[in-house]
DRENZANU-228795 format. One record per residue (C-alpha): x, y, z; chain; residue number from 0. Coordinates in steps of 0.05 Angstrom, whole numbers. Layout:
N
((X, Y, Z), "A", NUM)
...
This chain:
625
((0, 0, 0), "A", 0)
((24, 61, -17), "A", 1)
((39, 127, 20), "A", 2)
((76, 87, 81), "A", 3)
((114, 148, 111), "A", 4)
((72, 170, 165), "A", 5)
((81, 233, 212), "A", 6)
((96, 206, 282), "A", 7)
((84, 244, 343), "A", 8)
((165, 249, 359), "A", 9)
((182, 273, 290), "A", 10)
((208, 333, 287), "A", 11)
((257, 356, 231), "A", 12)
((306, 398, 257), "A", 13)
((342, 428, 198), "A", 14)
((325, 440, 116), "A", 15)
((367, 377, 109), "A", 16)
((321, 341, 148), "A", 17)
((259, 367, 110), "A", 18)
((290, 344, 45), "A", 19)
((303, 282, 78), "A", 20)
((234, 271, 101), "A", 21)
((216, 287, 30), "A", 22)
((256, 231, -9), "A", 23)
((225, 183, 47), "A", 24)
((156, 207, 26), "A", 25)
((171, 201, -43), "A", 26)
((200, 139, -43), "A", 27)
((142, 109, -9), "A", 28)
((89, 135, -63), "A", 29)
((87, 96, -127), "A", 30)
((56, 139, -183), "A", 31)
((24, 90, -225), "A", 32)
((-13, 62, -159), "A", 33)
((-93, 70, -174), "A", 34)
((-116, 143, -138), "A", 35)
((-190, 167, -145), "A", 36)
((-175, 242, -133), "A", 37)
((-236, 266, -116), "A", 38)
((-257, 343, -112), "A", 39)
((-274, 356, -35), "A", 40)
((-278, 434, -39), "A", 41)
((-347, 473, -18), "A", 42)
((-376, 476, -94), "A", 43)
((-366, 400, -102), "A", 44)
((-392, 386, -36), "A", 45)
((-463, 424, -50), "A", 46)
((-472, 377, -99), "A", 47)
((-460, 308, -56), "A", 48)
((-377, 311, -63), "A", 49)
((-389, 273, 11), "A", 50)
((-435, 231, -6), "A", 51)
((-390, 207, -58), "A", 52)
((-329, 204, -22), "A", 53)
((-365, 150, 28), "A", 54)
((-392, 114, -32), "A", 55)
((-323, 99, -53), "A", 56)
((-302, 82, 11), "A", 57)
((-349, 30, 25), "A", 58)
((-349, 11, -45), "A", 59)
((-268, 2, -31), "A", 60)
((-281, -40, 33), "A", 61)
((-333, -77, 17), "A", 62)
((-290, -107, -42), "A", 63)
((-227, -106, 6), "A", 64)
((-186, -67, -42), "A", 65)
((-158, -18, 6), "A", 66)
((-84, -40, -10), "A", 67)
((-105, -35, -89), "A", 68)
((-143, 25, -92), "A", 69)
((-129, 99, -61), "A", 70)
((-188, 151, -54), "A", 71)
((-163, 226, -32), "A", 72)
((-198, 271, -24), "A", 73)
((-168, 350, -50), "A", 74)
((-185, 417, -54), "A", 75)
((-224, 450, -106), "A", 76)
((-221, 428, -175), "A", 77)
((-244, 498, -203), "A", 78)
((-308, 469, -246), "A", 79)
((-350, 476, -202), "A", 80)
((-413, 476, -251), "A", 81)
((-404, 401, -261), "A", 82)
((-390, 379, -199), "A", 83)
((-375, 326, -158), "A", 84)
((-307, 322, -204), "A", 85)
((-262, 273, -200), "A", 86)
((-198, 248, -237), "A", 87)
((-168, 174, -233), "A", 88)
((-99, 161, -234), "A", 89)
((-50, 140, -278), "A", 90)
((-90, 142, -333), "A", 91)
((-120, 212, -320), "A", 92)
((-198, 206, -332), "A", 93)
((-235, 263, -313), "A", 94)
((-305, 255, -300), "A", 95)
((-366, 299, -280), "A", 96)
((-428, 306, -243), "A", 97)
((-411, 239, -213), "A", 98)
((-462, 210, -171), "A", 99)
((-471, 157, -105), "A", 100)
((-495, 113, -168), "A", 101)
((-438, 120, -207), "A", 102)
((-387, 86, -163), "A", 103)
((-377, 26, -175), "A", 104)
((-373, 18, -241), "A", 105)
((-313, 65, -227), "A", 106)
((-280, 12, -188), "A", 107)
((-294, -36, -230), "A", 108)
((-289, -19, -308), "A", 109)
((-243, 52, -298), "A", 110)
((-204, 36, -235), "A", 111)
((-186, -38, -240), "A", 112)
((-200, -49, -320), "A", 113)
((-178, 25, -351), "A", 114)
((-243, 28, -392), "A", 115)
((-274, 100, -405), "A", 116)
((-348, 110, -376), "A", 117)
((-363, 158, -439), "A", 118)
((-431, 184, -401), "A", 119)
((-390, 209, -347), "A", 120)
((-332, 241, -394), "A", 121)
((-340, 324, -418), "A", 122)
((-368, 337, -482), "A", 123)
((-346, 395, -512), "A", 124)
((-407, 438, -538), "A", 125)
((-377, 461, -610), "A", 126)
((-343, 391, -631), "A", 127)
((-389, 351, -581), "A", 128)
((-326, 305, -582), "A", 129)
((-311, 270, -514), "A", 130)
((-259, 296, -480), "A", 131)
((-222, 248, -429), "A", 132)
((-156, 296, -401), "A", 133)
((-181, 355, -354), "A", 134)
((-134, 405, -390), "A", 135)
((-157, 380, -463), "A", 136)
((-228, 416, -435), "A", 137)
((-233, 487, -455), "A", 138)
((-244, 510, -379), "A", 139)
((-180, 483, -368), "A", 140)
((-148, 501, -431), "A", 141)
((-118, 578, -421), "A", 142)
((-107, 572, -344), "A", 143)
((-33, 573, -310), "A", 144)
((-44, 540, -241), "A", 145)
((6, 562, -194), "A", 146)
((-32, 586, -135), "A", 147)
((-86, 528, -146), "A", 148)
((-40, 483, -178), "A", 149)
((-41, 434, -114), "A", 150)
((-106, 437, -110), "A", 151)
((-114, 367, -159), "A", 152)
((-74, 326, -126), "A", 153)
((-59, 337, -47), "A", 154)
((-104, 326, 17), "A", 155)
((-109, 384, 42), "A", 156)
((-114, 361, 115), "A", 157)
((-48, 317, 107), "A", 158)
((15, 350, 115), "A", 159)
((56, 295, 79), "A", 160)
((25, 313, 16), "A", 161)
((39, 376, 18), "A", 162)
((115, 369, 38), "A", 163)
((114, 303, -16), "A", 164)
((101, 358, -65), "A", 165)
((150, 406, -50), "A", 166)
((118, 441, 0), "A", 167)
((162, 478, 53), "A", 168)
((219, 475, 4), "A", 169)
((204, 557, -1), "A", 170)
((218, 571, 78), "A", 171)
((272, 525, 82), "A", 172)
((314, 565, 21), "A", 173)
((291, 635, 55), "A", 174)
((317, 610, 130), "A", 175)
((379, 610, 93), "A", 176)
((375, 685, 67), "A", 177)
((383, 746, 97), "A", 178)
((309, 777, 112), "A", 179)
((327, 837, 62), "A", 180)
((345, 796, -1), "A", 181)
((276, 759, 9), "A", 182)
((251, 827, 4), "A", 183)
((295, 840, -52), "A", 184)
((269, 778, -88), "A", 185)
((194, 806, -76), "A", 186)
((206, 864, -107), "A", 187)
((230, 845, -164), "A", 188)
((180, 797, -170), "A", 189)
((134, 846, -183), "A", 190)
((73, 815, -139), "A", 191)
((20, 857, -115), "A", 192)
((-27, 845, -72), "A", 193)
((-85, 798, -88), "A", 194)
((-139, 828, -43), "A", 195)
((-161, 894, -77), "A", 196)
((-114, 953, -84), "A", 197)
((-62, 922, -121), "A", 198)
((4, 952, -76), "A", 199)
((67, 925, -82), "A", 200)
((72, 867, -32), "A", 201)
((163, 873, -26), "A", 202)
((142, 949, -14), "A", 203)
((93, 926, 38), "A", 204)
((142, 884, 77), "A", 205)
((203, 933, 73), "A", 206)
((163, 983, 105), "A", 207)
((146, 938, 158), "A", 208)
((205, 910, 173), "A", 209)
((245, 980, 166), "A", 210)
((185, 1002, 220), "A", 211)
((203, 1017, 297), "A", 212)
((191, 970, 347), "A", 213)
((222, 900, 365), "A", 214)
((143, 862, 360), "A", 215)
((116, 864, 293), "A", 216)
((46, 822, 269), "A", 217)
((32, 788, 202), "A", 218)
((-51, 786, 196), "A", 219)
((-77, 741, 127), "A", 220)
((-143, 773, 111), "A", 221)
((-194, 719, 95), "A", 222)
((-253, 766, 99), "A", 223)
((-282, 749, 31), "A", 224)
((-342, 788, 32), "A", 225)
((-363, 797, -42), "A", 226)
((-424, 765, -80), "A", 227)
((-403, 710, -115), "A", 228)
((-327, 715, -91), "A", 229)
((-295, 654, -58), "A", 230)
((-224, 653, -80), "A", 231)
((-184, 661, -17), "A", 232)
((-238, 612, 9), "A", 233)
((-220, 559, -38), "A", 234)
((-138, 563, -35), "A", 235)
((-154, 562, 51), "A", 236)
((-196, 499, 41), "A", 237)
((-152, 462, -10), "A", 238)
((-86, 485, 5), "A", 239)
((-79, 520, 77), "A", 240)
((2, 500, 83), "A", 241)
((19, 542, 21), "A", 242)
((-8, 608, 69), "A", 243)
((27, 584, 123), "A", 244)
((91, 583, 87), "A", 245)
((82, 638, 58), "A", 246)
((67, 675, 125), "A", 247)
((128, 646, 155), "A", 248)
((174, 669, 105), "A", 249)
((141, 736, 109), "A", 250)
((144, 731, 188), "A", 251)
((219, 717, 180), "A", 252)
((237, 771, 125), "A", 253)
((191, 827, 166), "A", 254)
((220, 803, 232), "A", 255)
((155, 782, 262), "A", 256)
((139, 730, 322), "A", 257)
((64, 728, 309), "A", 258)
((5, 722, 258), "A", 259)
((-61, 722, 253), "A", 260)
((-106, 690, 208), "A", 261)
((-172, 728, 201), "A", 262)
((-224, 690, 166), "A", 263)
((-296, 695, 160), "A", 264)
((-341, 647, 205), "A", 265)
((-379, 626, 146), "A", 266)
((-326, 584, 127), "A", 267)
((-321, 535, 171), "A", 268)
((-286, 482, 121), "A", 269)
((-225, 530, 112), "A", 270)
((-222, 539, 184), "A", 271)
((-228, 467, 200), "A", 272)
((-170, 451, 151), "A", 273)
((-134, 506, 170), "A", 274)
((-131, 488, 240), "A", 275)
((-115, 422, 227), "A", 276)
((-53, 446, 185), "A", 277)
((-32, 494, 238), "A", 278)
((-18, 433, 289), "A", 279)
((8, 392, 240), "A", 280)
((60, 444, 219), "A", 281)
((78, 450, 298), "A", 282)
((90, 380, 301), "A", 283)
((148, 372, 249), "A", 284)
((174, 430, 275), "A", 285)
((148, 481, 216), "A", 286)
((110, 525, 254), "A", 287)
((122, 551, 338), "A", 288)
((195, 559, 368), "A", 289)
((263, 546, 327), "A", 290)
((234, 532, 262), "A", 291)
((266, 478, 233), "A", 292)
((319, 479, 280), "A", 293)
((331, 545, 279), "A", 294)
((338, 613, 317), "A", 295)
((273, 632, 282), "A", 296)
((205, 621, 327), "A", 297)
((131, 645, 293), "A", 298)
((63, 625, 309), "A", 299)
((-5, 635, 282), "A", 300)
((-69, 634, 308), "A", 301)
((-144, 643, 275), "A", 302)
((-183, 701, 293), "A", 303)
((-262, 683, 265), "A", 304)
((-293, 753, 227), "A", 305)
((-373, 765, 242), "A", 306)
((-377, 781, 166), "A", 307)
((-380, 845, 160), "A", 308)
((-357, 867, 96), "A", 309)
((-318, 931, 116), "A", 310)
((-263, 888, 154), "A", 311)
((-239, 875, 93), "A", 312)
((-204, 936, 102), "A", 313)
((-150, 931, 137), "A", 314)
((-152, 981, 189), "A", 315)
((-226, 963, 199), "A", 316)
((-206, 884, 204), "A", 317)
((-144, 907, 262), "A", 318)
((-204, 938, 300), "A", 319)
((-236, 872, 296), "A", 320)
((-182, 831, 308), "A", 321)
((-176, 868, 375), "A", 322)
((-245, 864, 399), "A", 323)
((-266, 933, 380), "A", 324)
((-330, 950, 329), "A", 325)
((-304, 940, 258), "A", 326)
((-286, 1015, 231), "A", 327)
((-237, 1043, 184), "A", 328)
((-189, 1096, 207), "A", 329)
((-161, 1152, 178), "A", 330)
((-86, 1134, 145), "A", 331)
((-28, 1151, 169), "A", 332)
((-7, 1127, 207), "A", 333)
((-8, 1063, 163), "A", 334)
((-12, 986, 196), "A", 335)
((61, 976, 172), "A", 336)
((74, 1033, 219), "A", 337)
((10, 1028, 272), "A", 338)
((-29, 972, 267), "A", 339)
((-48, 903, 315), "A", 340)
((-41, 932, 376), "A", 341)
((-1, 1007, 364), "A", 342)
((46, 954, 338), "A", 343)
((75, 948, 262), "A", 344)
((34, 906, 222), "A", 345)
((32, 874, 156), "A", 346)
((-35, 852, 122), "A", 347)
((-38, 812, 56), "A", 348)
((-103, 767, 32), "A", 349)
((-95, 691, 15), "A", 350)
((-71, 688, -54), "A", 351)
((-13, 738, -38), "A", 352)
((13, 696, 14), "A", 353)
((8, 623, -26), "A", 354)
((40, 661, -81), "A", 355)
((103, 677, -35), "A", 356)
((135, 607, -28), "A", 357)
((127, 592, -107), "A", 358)
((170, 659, -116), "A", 359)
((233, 644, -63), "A", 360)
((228, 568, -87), "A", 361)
((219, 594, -163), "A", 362)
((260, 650, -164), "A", 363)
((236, 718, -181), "A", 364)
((253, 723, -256), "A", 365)
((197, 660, -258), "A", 366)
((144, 706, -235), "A", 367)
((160, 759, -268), "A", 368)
((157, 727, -335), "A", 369)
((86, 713, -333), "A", 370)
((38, 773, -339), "A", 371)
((48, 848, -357), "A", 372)
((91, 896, -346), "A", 373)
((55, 925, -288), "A", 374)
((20, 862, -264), "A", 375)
((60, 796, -257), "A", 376)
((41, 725, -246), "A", 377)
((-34, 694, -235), "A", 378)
((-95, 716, -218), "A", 379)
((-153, 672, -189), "A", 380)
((-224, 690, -205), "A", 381)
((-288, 671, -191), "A", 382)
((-318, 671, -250), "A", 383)
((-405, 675, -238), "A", 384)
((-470, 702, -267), "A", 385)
((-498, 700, -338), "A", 386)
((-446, 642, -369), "A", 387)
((-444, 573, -381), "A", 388)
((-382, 547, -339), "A", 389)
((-383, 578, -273), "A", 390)
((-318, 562, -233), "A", 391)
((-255, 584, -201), "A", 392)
((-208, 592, -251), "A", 393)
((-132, 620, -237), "A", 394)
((-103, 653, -303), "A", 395)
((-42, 686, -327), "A", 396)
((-47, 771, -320), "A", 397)
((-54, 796, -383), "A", 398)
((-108, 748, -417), "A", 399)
((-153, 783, -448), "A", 400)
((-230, 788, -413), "A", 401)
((-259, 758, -487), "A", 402)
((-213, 709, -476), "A", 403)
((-241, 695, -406), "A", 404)
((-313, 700, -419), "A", 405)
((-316, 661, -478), "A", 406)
((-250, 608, -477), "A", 407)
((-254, 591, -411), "A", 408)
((-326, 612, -389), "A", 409)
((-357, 579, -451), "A", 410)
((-392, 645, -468), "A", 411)
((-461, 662, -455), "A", 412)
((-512, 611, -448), "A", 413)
((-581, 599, -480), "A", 414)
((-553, 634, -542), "A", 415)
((-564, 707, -506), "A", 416)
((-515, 769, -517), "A", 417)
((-466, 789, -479), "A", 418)
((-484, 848, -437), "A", 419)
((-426, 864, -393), "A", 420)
((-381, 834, -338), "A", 421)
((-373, 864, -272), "A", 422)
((-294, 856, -233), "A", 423)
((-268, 872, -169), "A", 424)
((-340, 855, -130), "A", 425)
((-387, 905, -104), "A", 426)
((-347, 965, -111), "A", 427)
((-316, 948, -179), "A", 428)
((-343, 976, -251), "A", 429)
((-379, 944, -304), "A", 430)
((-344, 929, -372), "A", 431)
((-382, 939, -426), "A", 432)
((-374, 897, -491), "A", 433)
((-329, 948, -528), "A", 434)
((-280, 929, -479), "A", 435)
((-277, 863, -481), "A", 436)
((-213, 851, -501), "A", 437)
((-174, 891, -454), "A", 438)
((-124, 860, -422), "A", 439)
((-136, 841, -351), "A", 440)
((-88, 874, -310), "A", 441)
((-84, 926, -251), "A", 442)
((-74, 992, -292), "A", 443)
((-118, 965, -348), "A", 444)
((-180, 956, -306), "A", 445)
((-170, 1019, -271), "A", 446)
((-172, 1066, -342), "A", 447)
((-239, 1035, -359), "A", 448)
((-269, 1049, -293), "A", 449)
((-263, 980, -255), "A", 450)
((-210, 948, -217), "A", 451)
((-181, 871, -209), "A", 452)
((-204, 874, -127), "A", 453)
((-213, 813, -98), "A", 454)
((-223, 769, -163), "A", 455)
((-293, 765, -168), "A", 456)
((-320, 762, -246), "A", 457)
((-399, 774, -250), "A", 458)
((-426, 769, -326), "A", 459)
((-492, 796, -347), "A", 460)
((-533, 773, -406), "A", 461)
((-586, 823, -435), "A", 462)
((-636, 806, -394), "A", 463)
((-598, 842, -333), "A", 464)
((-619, 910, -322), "A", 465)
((-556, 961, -301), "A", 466)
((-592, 1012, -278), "A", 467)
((-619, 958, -221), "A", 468)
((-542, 935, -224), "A", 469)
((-528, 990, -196), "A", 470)
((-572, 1000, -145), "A", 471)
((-565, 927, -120), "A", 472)
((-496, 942, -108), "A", 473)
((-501, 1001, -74), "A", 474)
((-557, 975, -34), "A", 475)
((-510, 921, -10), "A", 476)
((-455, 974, 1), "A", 477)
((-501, 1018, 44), "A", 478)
((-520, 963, 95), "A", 479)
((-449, 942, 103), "A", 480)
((-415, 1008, 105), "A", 481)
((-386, 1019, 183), "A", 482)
((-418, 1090, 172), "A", 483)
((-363, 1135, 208), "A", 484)
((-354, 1182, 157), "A", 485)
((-403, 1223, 119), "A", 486)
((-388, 1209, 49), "A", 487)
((-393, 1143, 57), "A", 488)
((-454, 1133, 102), "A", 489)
((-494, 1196, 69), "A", 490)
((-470, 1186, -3), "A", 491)
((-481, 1114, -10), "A", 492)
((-553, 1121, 14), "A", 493)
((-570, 1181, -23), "A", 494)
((-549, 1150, -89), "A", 495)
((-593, 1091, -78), "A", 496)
((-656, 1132, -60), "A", 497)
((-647, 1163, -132), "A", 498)
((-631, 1095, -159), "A", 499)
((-702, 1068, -120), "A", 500)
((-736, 1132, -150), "A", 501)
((-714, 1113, -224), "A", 502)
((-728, 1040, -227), "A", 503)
((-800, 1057, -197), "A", 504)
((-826, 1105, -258), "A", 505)
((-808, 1163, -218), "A", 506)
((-748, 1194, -240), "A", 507)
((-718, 1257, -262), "A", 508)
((-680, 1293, -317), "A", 509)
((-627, 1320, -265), "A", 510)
((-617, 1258, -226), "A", 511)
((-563, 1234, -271), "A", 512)
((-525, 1302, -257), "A", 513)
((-537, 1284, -186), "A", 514)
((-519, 1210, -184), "A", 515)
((-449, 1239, -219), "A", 516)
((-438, 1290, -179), "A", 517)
((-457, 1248, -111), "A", 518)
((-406, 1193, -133), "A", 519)
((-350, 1240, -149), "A", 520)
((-362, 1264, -79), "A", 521)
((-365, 1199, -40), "A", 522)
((-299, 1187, -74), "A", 523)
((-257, 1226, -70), "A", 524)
((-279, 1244, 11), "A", 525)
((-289, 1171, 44), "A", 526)
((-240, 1160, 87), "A", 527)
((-237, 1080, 73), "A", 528)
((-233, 1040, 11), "A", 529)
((-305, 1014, 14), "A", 530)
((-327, 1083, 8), "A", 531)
((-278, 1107, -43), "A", 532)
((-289, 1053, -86), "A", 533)
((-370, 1047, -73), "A", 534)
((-383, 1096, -129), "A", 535)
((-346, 1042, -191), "A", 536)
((-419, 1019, -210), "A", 537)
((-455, 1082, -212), "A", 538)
((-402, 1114, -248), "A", 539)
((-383, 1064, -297), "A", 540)
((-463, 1047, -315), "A", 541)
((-473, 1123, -320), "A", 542)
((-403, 1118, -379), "A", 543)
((-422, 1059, -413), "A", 544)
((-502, 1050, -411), "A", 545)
((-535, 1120, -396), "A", 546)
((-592, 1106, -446), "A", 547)
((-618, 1044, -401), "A", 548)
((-621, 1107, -351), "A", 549)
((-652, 1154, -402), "A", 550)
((-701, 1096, -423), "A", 551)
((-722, 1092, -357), "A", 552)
((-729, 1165, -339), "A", 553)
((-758, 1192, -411), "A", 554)
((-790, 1133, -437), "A", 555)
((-814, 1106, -373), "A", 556)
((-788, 1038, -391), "A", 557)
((-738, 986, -373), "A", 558)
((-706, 958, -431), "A", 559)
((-687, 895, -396), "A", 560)
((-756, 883, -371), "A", 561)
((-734, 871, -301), "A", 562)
((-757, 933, -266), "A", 563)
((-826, 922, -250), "A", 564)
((-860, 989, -243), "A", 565)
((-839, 1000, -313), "A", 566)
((-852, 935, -349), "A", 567)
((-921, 905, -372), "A", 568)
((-932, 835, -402), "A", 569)
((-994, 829, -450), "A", 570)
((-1019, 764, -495), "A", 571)
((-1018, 765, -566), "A", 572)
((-1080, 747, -595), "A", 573)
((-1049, 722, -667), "A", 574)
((-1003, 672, -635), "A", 575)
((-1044, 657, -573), "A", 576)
((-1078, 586, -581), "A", 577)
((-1109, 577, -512), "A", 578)
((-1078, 529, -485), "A", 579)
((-1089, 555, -420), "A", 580)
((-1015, 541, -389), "A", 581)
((-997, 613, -371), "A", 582)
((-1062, 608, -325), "A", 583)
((-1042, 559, -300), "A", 584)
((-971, 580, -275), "A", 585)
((-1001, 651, -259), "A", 586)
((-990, 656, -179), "A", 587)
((-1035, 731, -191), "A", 588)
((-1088, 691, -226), "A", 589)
((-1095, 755, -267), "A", 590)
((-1099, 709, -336), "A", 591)
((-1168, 687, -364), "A", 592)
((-1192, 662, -433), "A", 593)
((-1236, 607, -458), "A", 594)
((-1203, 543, -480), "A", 595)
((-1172, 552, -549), "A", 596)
((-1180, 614, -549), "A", 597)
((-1138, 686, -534), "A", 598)
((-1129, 697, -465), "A", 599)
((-1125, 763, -434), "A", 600)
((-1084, 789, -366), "A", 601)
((-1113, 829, -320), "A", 602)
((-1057, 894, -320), "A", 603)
((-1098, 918, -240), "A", 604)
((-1083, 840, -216), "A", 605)
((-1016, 825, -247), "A", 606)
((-947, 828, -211), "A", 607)
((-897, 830, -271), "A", 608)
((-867, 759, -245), "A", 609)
((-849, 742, -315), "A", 610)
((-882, 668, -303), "A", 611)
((-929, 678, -363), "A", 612)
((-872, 694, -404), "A", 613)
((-837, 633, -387), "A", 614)
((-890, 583, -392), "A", 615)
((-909, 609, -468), "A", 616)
((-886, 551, -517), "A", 617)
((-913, 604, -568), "A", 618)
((-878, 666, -565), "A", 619)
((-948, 687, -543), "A", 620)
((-934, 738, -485), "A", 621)
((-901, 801, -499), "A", 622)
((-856, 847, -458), "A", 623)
((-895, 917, -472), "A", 624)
């Protein structure tokens, strides 16, 4: 059986040499031609019975007694997650899809133990509709560069010896053997920023911290993902939690820092479940807690759980919390690096920056650099949502284009419907109209057409989406989470959504747009946090790119999307009408009426503008007035 090397209780490796060590032992011990189901664990796979699965297989496994034949792990997120439970079997690298409790043992038995292909599990690609039986030879796959997410496929994330197996820890145990200002030398010229929003230099970051006065420093990882659709930090915590911890640790040892803290948002209990598994393992061998690998060096990290409040993603606002107090911004400078946990010197990075840091002392800094732009080097992960047929986390090389994005990898629009635009960087980024579709993703980039990279989070909207209600969604959702010290912010927000409710319900006015400009040029340039400053994107950039859906709806008293309500009317054909009495039937108003066979008519004083009539229609019968 493989995978004999175990972690005992007294090991502790006391040197780099002993890591490496370790590592051939692991290695040796893991034959890769031995029969692994690898089987997606992370929270998208799960919502669709990933669990379920996984105990299929094992009692599949036992009941047959091949448990020294067969190997099931378990991993991280996969990425696809709109056909999951995934899962790939190796050596012969089948990837299958939507795989059910049903499904399993004919994996044992034909794909497992005989090699044959299960073609009604296999992808089918939607031009060709040829089979496709390699993950990358699918066209999600197809233009990503997994670094950050590249473990993902293939380790447990709550088993240490993976990790190390795959050259995990090899990062800290080259930087224990540099001097703290070449590692920040190497980030630099790296050329990594930082993954959570603004897009600052992270070698900047740590120099300033380290060149800070005081003899205890802190290292915080935000994990307070608090944008729709966003859950790329979640993801890399859940599938991969040593590659943070490594990086932390080198940061710890290059900033000259004892302590971190990992702030992560309650809602995710999986990442903090694997997280604090990894954290005790990594004390154990001697990775984590006093004299790292054998050394003068001592760092420890704890978890500190966020109440999800979406303005602790900013990182004065998240030290507050981290300290017990109410969750507000406060005015900079003094900056963390400077002032932060505690009146002490603190640096903050998200997730992704911190699993990108041991790939770029292992790696080398001329690696990173290579891939991306001239202003934005490496990856980027995204969660890529909304209006488009694959739906996934996908981690991509700065610089692709978003066509490229949207259509490559996100198979384009389904249901044959037009593109409409794609919203980055969460709440408080811009939407990207079509015209701009093939910019290339990158910090600057984003930031001339009125958006920004944020967080990661990729929203596209079909026709059908309305951005005037865009808008206002946003902003509603900004309002309720703002910490409302300052004006701008708290005032601003909320009087830009009370035009916003005033336009999508019949009753707005020439001069509002003037107003909704002016307002958002106001809130930001005077919030005092980035929520604030930032709040404005989707006003401003729907205002730029779509001001005739806002003209439509003031003027013409009509939402070209059909989705505000107030301004929409459905209405039955008679000429294509044949009775059949279905919309009636669906109708929760029970405002339609009609003789069998005959035009039916909806009451306009009864009916709710739910769209159900619309839907029902085989006949193209109900029209959008």
């Amino acid at each position: 059986m493989q995978e004999k090397a175990k972690t005992e209780n007294s090991l502790r490796l006391g040197s780099p040499k002993q890591l490496e060590r370790y590592r051939a032992v692991l290695l040796k011990d893991r034959d890769p031609d031995f029969p692994t189901i690898y089987l997606c664990g992370g929270t998208g796979c799960r919502a669709s019975g990933a669990e379920a699965v996984a105990d299929a297989f094992r009692a599949e496994i036992g009941r047959r007694a091949l448990e020294v034949q067969v190997a099931l792990k378990e991993t991280g997120c996969r990425g696809f997650c709109e056909r999951g439970p995934l899962l790939v079997v190796e050596p012969t690298g089948v990837f299958y899809q939507h795989v059910t409790i049903e499904d399993v043992p004919e994996i044992i038995e034909k794909t497992v133990l005989q090699g044959e292909i299960i073609d009604r599990l296999l992808y089918e690609d939607p031009v060709t509709e040829e089979k496709l039986k390699a993950e990358f030879d699918i066209p999600f796959y197809r233009k990503q560069l997994r670094v950050v997410l590249a473990m993902n496929e293939h380790i447990d994330p709550t088993r240490i010896e993976d990790y190390i197996a795959a050259g995990g820890y090899a990062g800290l145990a080259k930087a224990l053997n540099m001097l703290p200002d070449d590692i920040i030398a190497e980030l630099l010229e790296s050329g990594l920023r930082g993954r959570g929003g603004a897009g600052f230099p992270t070698g900047k970051k740590w120099k300033a911290c380290r060149e800070a006065t005081g003899k205890t420093k802190f290292l915080i990882c935000n994990c307070d993902e608090g944008d729709p659709g966003a859950y790329m930090d979640r993801s890399i915590l859940e599938g991969n939690p040593h590659s943070v911890l490594e990086g932390m640790t080198i940061g710890a040892f290059a900033i000259g820092a004892s302590e971190g803290v990992v702030y992560v948002r309650n809602e995710y209990p999986l990442a903090v479940k694997h997280l604090t598994i990894a954290i005790g393992q990594a004390h154990a061998l001697g990775l984590l807690g006093e004299n790292i690998l054998g050394g003068h060096f001592s760092f420890d990290v704890s978890i500190c759980r966020g109440g999800g409040a979406f303005v602790c993603g900013e990182e004065t606002a998240l030290i507050a919390s981290v300290e017990g107090l109410q969750g507000e911004a406060r005015p900079r400078p003094p900056y963390p690096a400077q002032k932060g946990l505690w009146g002490r010197p603190t640096n903050i990075n998200n997730v992704e920056t911190w699993a990108n840091v041991p790939h770029i002392i292992s790696r080398g800094a001329k690696w990173f650099a290579g891939i991306g732009t001239e202003g934005s080097k490496g990856t980027k992960v995204f969660s890529l949502v909304g209006k488009i047929s694959n739906t996934g986390l996908v981690e991509v090389p700065m610089g692709i284009t978003m066509r490229e994005i949207v259509y490559d990898v996100g198979g384009g629009i389904p249901d044959g419907r037009k593109f409409k635009a794609v919203q980055s960087g969460g709440p408080s980024g811009g939407c990207i109209p079509e015209e701009h579709l093939d910019i290339a993703i990158d910090f600057d980039r984003l930031s001339e057409v009125g958006s920004m990279m944020g967080s990661g989070g990729l929203i596209v909207m079909d026709d059908r989406t309305c951005m005037v209600d865009v808008a206002r969604y946003f902003l509603k959702f900004l309002e309720e989470e703002s910490c409302g010290k300052c004006t701008p912010c708290r005032e601003g927000i909320r009087q830009m959504r009370i035009i916003l409710d005033r336009i999508v319900g019949g009753q707005g006015r020439d001069e509002d747009i003037d107003t909704l400009q002016e307002l958002a040029e106001t809130v930001a340039d005077a919030s005092l946090c980035g929520l604030g400053q930032t709040a404005p994107n989707p006003v401003l950039t729907t205002l730029r790119y779509f001001r005739d859906e806002y003209l439509a709806h003031i003027r013409d008293h009509t939402c070209p999307a059909g989705v505000c309500r107030a301004l929409i009317r459905y209405s039955i054909l008679d000429d294509k009408c044949v009775g059949c009495g279905v919309c009636a039937k669906a109708c929760p108003a029970e405002c339609i009426s009609g003789e069998k066979k005959k035009p039916h008519t909806i009451d306009q004083d009864k009916c709710i503008r739910c769209g159900v009539c619309m839907s029902k229609c085989k006949f193209d019968a109900v029209a959008l007035e």
